[in-house]
Structures are given as C-alpha cells and as structure tokens.
N, C-alpha and C positions, 0 to 999 in steps of 0.2 A: 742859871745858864740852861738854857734849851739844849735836846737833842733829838736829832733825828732821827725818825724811824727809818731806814734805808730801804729792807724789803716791803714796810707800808708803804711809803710813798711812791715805790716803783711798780707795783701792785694797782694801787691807787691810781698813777697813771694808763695804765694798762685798761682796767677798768673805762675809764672814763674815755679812753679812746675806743675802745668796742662801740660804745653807749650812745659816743656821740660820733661819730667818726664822719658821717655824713652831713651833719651840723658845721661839724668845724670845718671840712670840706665847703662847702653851699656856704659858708661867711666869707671866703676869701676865693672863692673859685675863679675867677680872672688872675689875680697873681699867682696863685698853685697851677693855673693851665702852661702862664709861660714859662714859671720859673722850673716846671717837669719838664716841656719842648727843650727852654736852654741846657739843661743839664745834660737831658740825654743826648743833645747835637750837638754837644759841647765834649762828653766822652767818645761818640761817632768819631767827630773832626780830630780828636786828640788820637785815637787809635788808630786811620787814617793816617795823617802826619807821620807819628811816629815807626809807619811801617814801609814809609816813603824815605824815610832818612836811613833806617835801617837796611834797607835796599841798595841805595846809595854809595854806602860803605857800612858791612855790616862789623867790621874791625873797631872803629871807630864808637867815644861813648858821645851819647845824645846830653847835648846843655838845653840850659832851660830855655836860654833863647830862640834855640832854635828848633825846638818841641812846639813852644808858645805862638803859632801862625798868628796873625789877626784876628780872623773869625774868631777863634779861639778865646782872645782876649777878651773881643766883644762878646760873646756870648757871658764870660765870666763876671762880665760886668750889668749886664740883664739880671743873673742872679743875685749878685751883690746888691739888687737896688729892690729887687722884687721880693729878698728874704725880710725885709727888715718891714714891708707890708703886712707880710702872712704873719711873720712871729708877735708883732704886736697885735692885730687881731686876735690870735688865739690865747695869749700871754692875756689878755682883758678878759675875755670869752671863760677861760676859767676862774680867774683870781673875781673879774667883777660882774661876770652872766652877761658883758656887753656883744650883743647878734648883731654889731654893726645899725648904721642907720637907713639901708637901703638893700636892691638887689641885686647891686651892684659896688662892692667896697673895694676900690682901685684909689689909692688914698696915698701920698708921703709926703707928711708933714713935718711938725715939729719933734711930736713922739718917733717918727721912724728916723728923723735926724739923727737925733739925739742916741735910737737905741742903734743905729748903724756903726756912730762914732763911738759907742762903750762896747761892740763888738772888736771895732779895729782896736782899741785899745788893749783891749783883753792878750790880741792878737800878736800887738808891739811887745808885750813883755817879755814875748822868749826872743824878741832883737837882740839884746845886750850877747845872750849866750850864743846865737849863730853868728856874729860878728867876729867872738872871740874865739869860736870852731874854726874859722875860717882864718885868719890870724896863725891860731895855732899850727893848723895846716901846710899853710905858706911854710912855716919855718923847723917843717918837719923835713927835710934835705939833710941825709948827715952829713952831704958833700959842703953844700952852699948856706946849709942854716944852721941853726942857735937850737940845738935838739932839749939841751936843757931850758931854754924859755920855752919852748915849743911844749915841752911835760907840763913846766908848770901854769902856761895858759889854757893848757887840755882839761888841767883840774879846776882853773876858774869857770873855765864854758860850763864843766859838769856841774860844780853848787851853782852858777846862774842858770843853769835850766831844770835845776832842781827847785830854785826858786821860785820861778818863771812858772812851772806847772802848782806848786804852794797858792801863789797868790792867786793864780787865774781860775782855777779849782774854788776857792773861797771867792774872789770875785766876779764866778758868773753870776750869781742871784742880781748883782747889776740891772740885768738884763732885763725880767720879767717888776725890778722896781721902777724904769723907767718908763717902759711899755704905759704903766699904768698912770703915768703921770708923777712919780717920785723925782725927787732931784739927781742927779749923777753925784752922789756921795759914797767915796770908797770907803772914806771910814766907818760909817754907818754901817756899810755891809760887813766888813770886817769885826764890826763888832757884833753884830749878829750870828754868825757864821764862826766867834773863839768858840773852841775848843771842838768843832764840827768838821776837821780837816777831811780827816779816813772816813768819816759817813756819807760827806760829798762826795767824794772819791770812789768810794763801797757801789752809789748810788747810779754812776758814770758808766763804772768796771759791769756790774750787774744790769740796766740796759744794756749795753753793747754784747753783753752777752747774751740777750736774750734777740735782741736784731738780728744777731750773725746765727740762732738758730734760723729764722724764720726767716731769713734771707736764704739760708741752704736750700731751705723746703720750697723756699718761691722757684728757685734756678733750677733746682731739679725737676718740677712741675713747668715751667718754661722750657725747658732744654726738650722734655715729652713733646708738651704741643708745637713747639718751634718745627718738629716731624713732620705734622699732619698738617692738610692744604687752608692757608689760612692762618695757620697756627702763628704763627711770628705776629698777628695783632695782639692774639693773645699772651704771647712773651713778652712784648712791650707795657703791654696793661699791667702786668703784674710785676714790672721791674718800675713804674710808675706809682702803683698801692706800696711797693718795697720803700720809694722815699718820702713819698705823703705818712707811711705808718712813724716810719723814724723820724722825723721833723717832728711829728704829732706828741709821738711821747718825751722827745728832748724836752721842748718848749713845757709839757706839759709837768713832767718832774720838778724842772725848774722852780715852775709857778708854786705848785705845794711845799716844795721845800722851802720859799720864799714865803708863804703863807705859814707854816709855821713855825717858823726859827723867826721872825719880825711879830708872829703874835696878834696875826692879821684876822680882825672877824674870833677871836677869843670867846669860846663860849655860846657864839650861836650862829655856826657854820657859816660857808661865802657868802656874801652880799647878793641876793638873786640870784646865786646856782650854787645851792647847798644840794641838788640832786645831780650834779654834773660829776664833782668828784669827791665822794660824800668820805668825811674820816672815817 
C-alpha cells in the first residue's frame, strides 16, 4: 500500500507553481482571463444584490433565491464551463508536460465533459446529507413537529455528511485521472487512495492553510495601494494572482498525489516534465 507524502507533495506543488506559473498561465490564458472577469463580477454583482435586499428590509433573512439575480447565475455558469478548460490543461501539463497544441487553447470536449461531470458528482454526494438537514429541520417545531424524529434525522444528516466528506476527499484524484484520459472509475480510485484518508485530508487542510496566509498578505498590500491614485487596478491584479495561485496549486497537489499513490511514471519521473514538478 502507498502512502503519501503530504508536506512533499504540498511542497512540491508550491514549487512547481513558482517555476512555472507563467507556463501554466500562457497554456490556458483565454479560459483563466474570463473565468478571473466572471468570478470577480460575479462577487461584485452578489455583494451589490445583497446590499440592495438588506436595504429593503434589513429585519428580514436573505434566501438563496433571492441573493441569486440572473446575472449572477449566468456568470456562475461561464465559470462552471470555463473551469473544467483550465483544470484539464494543467492537470495534463503536470502529470504528462502537455503545453497544449496552439496559442490559443479555448477547447471543451470529451475530457472537459467528462471531468465537469466527476466534478458535479463529487459535488452530489454531500445531497443525501443536506436533504436530510433540511427534513430534520422542518420537523424541529416542538409545537407542530416530531422533535424526536427531528434528533434522530439530525444524526443521520451528521454520518451522511461525514460520509459525503470520506468519500469525496478519497475521490477527488477522479479528477486529474480523467483530465488525462483515464476512465471515470471510482473504484480504482478508491483503491488507490485505501488507507490514505487523513493524508488527503492533511494535504487539503495544509494548502488552505497556506492560501489563507497568502491571501492575508495579498489584502493587506491591496487595501495599501487601493489608497493611492490608481491603486484599485492594482488591488484587482492581485485579488486576480490570489485565484490563479490557488486554482494552480489545488489542481496541482492533486495531480502528484495522483501520480503517486496510481504509481504513475515509477522510477523515472513524469513523462516529459520530470523538471516541472520533480520528487
């Protein structure tokens, strides 16, 4: 049984986005331009919204539908279609040194199909638990509900979303196996990934920790120049580097955890970019 290095591979990706960062940028620079624009006018429009309803009636709590404008949606769906561009480019890019076939890689095909739909899946598995939150919920009335089914569906939501986070933790490497042309087989990954719960997890916990440094340091250095005349391009630019950096090293974690827990290239580093993200 394999196991993972967690602070190497996180490392490892680190590395390899310093190194190449401008590479993997310049591979996919048409889908990373709009999928940066929707994001950030997609938080614009949503903070917007929401300060227009809170106005309104500031008593009142905000649902999702009515947080949710159009714009909004459609924006959210420019990213949904634009991520699954970027992540397979660079999910190849590491695992097989693929720099695209042009200077221009605006591409969704079969692989971005495919790894869109092992996204949303991933996605569907904490359903079961929010269905059964919300159930619960309903029948948490001690006047009008059933307080004892209401505890005990409280505690099913809890192991189904304990589960829901088990399985999708083990089955992102999905992800960077389809990217590359692998089949969508969970069990395969699942069998790759026994006994590697808490190191994926470790691995998850430890970027995010290291983004939410480097995210402080970015806002704080934004919030300075946002002062001075001009500055606010340069708060954008850097709130812009904040999700190209983190997109970069998700995807890229992924892929070497997937490279070595599948045993991928054993022996004599990645196939054409053994200098990308070297063990």
């Amino acid at each position: 049984m394999r196991k993972l290095d967690v602070v190497g591979t996180v490392m490892e990706a680190y590395r390899g986005a310093y190194s190449h960062f401008l590479d993997l940028v310049k591979l996919v620079w048409l889908p990373v331009t709009i999928y940066i624009i929707a994001n950030i006018a997609q938080q614009a429009f949503l903070q917007r919204r929401l300060e227009e309803l809170q106005q309104q009636d500031p008593d009142s709590l905000i649902s999702v539908t009515e947080a949710f404008s159009l714009p909004i949606v459609l924006l959210m769906l420019v990213g949904l279609f634009t991520w699954p561009m970027i992540a397979v480019a660079w999910h190849r890019f590491v695992l097989l040194g693929d720099r695209g076939a042009g200077a221009v890689n605006f591409h969704f095909g079969r692989r971005e199909a495919v790894f869109l739909l092992a996204s949303i899946f991933l996605v569907l598995l904490a359903l079961p638990a929010f269905l059964v939150a919300m159930v619960s919920g309903a029948l948490a009335d001690p006047v009008s509900g059933d307080t004892a089914l209401s505890f005990g569906l409280a505690i099913l939501a809890l192991v189904l979303a304990i589960a829901a986070v088990y399985y999708s933790v083990r089955l992102a490497l999905l992800l960077p196996a389809v990217a590359i042309g692998e089949p969508l087989n969970a069990r395969a990954i699942l069998e790759i990934t026994k006994g590697n719960f808490w190191r994926l997890l470790g691995m998850i916990i430890l970027n995010m920790l290291f983004i939410m440094v480097i995210a402080i340091a970015l806002n704080v250095v934004g919030a300075l120049v946002s002062l001075i005349p001009g500055g606010i391009v340069v708060a954008i630019g850097l709130q812009a580097l904040y999700i190209i950096l983190f997109q970069i090293t998700s995807v890229a974690i992924l892929s070497i955890a997937y490279r070595d827990l599948s045993g991928m290239n054993d022996g004599m580093g990645m196939s054409g970019a053994g200098d990308v993200y070297d063990r």
